[in-house]
N, C-alpha and C positions, 0 to 999 in steps of 0.2 A: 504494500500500500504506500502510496506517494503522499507524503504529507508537507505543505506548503506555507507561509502568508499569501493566501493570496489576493495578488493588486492588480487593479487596470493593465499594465507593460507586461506582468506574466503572465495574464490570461492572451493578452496579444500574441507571445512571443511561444505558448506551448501549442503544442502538436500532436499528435498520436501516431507512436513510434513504428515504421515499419513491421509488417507482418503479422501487429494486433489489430484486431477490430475495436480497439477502444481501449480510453485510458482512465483513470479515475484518480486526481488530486484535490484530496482532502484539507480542507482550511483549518490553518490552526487556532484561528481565534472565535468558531461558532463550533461544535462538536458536532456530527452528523453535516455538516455543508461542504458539498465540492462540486465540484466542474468533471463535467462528460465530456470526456474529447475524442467523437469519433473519427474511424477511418477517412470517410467522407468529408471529413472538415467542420461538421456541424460541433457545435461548441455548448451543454445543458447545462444549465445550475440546475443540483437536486439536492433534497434533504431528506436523513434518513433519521427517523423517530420511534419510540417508541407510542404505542394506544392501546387499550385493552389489552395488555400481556400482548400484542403482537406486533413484529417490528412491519415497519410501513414506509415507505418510498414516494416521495412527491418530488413532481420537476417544478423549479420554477419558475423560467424560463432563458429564453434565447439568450446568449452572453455577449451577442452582435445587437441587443435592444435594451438590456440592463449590467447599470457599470455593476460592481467588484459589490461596494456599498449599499446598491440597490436590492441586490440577491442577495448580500448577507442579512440585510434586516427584514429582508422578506423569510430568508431561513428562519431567525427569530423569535420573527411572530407566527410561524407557523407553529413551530415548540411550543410557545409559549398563550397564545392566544388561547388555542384549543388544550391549554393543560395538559402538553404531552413531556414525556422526559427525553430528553436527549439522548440520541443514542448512545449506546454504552453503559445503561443501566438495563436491566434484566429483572423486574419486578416480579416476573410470574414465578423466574426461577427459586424462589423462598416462598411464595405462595402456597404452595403443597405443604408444608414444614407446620404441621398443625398441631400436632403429637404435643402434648401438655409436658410432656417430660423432656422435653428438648431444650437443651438452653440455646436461645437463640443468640446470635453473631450479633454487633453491632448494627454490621453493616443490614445486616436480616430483617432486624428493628425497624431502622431509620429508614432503609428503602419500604420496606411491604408495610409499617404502620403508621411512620410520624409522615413519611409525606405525603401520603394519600391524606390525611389527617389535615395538615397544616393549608395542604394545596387546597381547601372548599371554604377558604375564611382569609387565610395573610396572603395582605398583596406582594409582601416581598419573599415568597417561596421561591422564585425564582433564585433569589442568592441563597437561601439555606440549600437547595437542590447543587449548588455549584458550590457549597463549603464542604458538605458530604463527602463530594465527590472529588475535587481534588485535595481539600486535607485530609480531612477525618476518615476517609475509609481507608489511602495507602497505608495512614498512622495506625487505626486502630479496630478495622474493619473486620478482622477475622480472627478477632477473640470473642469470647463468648460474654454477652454484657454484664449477666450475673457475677463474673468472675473478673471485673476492671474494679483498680484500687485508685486510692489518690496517687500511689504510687504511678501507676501505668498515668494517667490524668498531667502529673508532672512532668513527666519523660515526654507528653505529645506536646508539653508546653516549650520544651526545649527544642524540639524537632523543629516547630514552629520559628522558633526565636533563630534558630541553623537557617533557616531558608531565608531570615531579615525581615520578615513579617512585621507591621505595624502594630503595637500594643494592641490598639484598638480592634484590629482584624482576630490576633488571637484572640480578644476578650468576646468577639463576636462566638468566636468556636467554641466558647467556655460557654456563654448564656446558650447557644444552641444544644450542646450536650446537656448542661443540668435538666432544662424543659422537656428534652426525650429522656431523663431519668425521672424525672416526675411523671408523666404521660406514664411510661411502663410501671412506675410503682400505681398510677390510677388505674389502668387497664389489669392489675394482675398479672403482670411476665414473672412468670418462675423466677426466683432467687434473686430480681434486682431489689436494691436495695438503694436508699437515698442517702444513705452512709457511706458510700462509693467517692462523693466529693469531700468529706469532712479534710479540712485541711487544704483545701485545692485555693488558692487563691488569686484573683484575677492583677493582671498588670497593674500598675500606674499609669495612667494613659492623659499626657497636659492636652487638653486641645486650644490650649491657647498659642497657635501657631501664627505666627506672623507671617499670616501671607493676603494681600489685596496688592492691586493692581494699579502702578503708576501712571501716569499721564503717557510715557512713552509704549508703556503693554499693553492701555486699551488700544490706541491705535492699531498695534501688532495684531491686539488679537482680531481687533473687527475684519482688519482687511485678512486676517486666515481665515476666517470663518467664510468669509463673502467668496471665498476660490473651494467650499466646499462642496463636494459630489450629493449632500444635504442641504434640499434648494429652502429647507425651512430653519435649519439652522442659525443663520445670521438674523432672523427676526426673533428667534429664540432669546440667543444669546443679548442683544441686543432691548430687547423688554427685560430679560434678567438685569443688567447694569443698572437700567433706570429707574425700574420699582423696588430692585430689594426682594424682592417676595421669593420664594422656596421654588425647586424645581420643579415639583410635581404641581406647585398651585400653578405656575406659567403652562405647563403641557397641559392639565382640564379645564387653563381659561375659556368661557364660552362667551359670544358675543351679545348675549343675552343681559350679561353680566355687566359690561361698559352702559355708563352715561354717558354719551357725547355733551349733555348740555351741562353738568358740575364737571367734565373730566375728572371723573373718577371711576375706581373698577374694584366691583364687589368682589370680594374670597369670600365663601361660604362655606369652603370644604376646604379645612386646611387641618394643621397638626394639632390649635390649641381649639378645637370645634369652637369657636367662637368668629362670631363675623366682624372683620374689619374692612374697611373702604380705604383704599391708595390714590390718593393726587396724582395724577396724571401728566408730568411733564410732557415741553412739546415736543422733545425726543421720544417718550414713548409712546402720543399722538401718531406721530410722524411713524412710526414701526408700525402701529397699527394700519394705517393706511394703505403700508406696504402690504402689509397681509392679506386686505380686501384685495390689492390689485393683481396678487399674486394667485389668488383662488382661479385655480383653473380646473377647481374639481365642483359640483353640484354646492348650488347657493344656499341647497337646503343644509349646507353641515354646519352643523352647532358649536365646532371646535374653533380656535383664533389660529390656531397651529398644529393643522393636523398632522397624520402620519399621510402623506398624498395616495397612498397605495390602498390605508384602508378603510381614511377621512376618521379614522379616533385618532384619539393621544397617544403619542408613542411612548413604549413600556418605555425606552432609553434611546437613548444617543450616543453610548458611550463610541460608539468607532467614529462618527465622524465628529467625537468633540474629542478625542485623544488623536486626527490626525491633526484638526488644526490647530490645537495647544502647543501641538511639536512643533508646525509650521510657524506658529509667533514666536518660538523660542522659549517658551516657558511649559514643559512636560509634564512639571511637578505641579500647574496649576488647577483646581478645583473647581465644578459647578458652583459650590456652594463658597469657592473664594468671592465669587462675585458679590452673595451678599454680606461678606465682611467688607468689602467695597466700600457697598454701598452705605453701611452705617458710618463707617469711619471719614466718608465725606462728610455725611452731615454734622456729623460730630465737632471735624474741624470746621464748619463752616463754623459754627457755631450752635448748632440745636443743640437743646439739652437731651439727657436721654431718654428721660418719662416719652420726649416726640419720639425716638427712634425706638424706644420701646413700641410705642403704640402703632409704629407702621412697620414694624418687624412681627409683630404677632407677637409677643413675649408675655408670659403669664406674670415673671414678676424680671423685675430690672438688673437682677444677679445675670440670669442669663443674658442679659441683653451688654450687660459689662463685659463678657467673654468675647465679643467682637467688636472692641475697643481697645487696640493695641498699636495707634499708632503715634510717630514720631511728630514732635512739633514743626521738626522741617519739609515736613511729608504736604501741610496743610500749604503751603506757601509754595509750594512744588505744583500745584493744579493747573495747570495753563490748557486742557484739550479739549475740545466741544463735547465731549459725552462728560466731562467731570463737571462742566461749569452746566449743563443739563441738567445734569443729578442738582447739585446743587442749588440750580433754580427752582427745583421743585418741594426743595425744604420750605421753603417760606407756606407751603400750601397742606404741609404734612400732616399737624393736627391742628386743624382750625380754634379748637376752643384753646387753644394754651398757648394766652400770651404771652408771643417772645418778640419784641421790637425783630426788625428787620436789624443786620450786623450793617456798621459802617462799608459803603464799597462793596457791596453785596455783590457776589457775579450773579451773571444771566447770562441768559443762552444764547450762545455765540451763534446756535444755528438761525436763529431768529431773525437774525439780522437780514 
C-alpha cells in the first residue's frame, strides 16, 4: 500500500505504473482517503469507512474537477456526517465477545461501548475516536481493562510526554480514560474498578500562552488565507479577527441572526448558553457582504459560511487553516489565537474588561483575564486596517457601560 501527503502537484505528477490496472495512494492526513489511479489515466478520490460492522467504499469524485482539499473534506464529512468510523477500526470484531467472564481489552471497551455511546450525544466524538486510536490503543489497547493500575496509567503518561505531546493533549487522554472507567464501573464490566486511577494525576497545563497577532501577521495571515483552495475560509477567518467570538459560534452563524439596522449579530448557541449581541464593525459589515456575494449555492441556506459542498457548517477547517498559517509564517498559530487578538486590542485601546468580558461570552472576568497578556508596546505597535477595525468597534461593545471614548481614538482606516 502506497501511502502519501497528498497535494494538488502529486496528484498531477502520479501515474499508474506499467503492467497494473491501477494504483491506490492513500492520504496520510484523513484515514481511509486516497486516489484511484487507473491504467486508462482516469484519476478517483475514494473513501473507505466503516457502517454497521461493514466496511464500505464511496468514490468521491473526478481528481481532474476536485482539488486535493476539496476530496479530503469531502472524505471527512463522509466519516463523519453519517457517524461512520474511519477505516481501520473493526467494531464488529469485539462484538461477538459477550461471554460475562471475559475481561475485556481496553481497546474492546472503548471501540464496541464508549463510542457507540458517546457518538449519539458529544459533538466532539470525533476527537475522542482519533485519541483512541492513535494514542490510547498503541499504548494500552491490549490489556485487559480490569487488570490496568495507576501504574500502567503512568507509564502511558510518559509515553505520551516521549512523543512531546502538549500537557493539555495528554490531560485530554487522562479525562477521556477516567469517563470510560466510570461508564464501565456504570455499565457493570467484570473486574473494572474506579480505583485503577487513584494516584494518576493530571499535568500542569498554563494556558496563559502568549500568543495574538501583530499588525504585521494579520496582514500575513489575511492575504494566506485569500490564496486558499477554501473559497470560504478568508470570510471565516476574517469575521473571527473582528468579532472575537469562538469558532464554532462563526461556522452556525445564520443570517437570521444579523440586524443590519443596530449592526449587531445574535449568538444564541454558544459555550456559556447565555445570549449575547456583538457590535458589528465595518470590517465585519464588509465580510458579511462578501458572503452574500459569494453565495453561489441556493439563497434558501441559513448558514453565513457554509460548507459549499453540503450548505451546513463545517465540522472543521483544520487542513486549509494549517496550510495557510504555514503560508503566513506563523505554524504555531491558533483558531482561537484570534480571539486572544481580539480582546487584547480592546484592552489596549483602552476598554475595560467587564466590556471585553461581556462581548467574549465570559461567565465571570477571571476567565476573561487569561486572554490579557499583552505588552504595553504591543498597544502603540497597531498601525493595520483590520486592528484599527477591531478597535473601532470597541466604542460600540457594550453600550450600557460608560467608558468616555480614549483621546485619539483610531477608526477605521477602511472607511475612509
Amino acid at each position: 500500500m502506497v501511502v502519501k501527503v497528498l497535494t494538488d502537484e502529486l496528484v498531477q505528477e502520479l501515474s499508474c505504473p506499467a503492467g497494473r490496472t491501477h494504483l491506490e495512494v492513500f492520504d496520510t492526513q484523513v484515514k481511509g482517503f486516497y486516489i484511484d489511479l487507473l491504467c486508462s489515466g482516469r484519476k478517483t478520490y475514494r473513501v473507505r469507512y466503516w457502517l454497521d460492522a461493514k466496511k464500505r467504499l464511496e468514490s468521491i469524485g473526478d481528481a481532474r474537477q476536485l482539488s486535493v482539499h476539496e476530496a479530503r473534506t469531502l472524505a471527512m464529512q463522509t466519516i463523519q456526517t453519517g457517524k461512520l468510523r474511519p477505516h481501520g477500526f473493526e467494531p464488529n470484531r469485539y462484538a461477538s465477545k459477550r461471554h460475562a467472564t471475559v475481561l475485556l481489552t481496553l481497546e474492546e471497551f472503548l471501540v464496541a461501548k464508549y463510542l457507540p455511546y458517546v457518538r449519539s450525544y458529544k459533538r466532539s466524538w470525533v476527537s475522542d475516536e482519533s485519541m483512541i486510536r492513535v494514542h490510547i490503543v498503541p499504548a494500552l489497547g491490549k490489556l485487559a481493562m480490569a487488570r490496568l493500575s495507576a501504574l500502567d496509567f503512568s507509564g502511558f503518561i510518559e509515553t505520551l510526554k516521549h512523543k512531546q505531546l502538549a500537557p493539555g493533549t495528554i490531560n485530554r487522554a487522562l479525562v477521556l480514560l477516567r469517563y470510560a472507567y466510570k461508564l464501565a464501573h456504570r455499565w457493570s464490566v467484570p473486574g473494572v474498578s474506579l480505583d485503577s486511577f487513584n494516584g494518576v494525576r493530571y499535568l500542569k497545563n498554563d494556558n496563559r500562552i502568549e500568543r495574538y497577532l501583530t499588525s504585521e501577521q494579520s496582514s500575513q495571515l489575511l492575504e494566506a488565507v485569500r490564496n486558499s483552495h477554501n473559497p470560504m475560509l478568508p470570510m471565516i477567518v476574517a469575521f473571527l479577527i473582528y468579532t472575537g467570538a469562538r469558532k464554532r459560534e462563526v461556522l452556525d452563524a445564520k443570517w437570521t441572526d444579523i440586524d443590519w439596522v443596530q449592526r449587531s449579530w445574535k449568538i444564541s448557541k454558544n459555550k456559556s448558553n447565555k445570549i449575547r449581541h456583538i457590535p458589528l464593525s465595518l470590517g465585519a459589515i464588509d465580510t458579511l457582504m462578501q458572503a452574500k456575494l459569494h453565495r453561489k449555492f441556493k439563497e434558501s441556506c441559513e448558514y453565513i459560511f457554509p460548507n459549499p459542498h453540503t450548505l451546513k457548517p463545517f465540522s472543521s477547517f483544520f487542513f486549509s487553516w494549517d496550510a495557510a498559517r504555514k503560508r503566513a509564517g506563523i505554524p504555531e498559530l491558533r483558531v482561537h489565537d484570534l480571539r486572544h487578538s481580539f480582546a487584547s486590542f480592546l484592552v489596549n485601546a483602552g476598554r475595560s474588561l467587564y466590556e471585553v468580558q461581556e462581548l467574549l461570552g465570559h461567565n465571570s472576568v477571571e476567565t476573561t483575564q487569561v486572554y490579557l497578556h499583552c505588552v504595553p508596546q504591543f498597544a502603540r505597535s497597531i498601525t493595520s486596517p483590520l486592528d484599527m477595525d477591531v478597535l473601532g468597534a470597541a466604542d460600540n461593545v457594550v453600550p450600557f457601560v460608560n467608558v468616555p471614548p480614549q483621546a485619539g481614538s483610531l477608526t477605521h482606516a477602511g472607511a475612509a
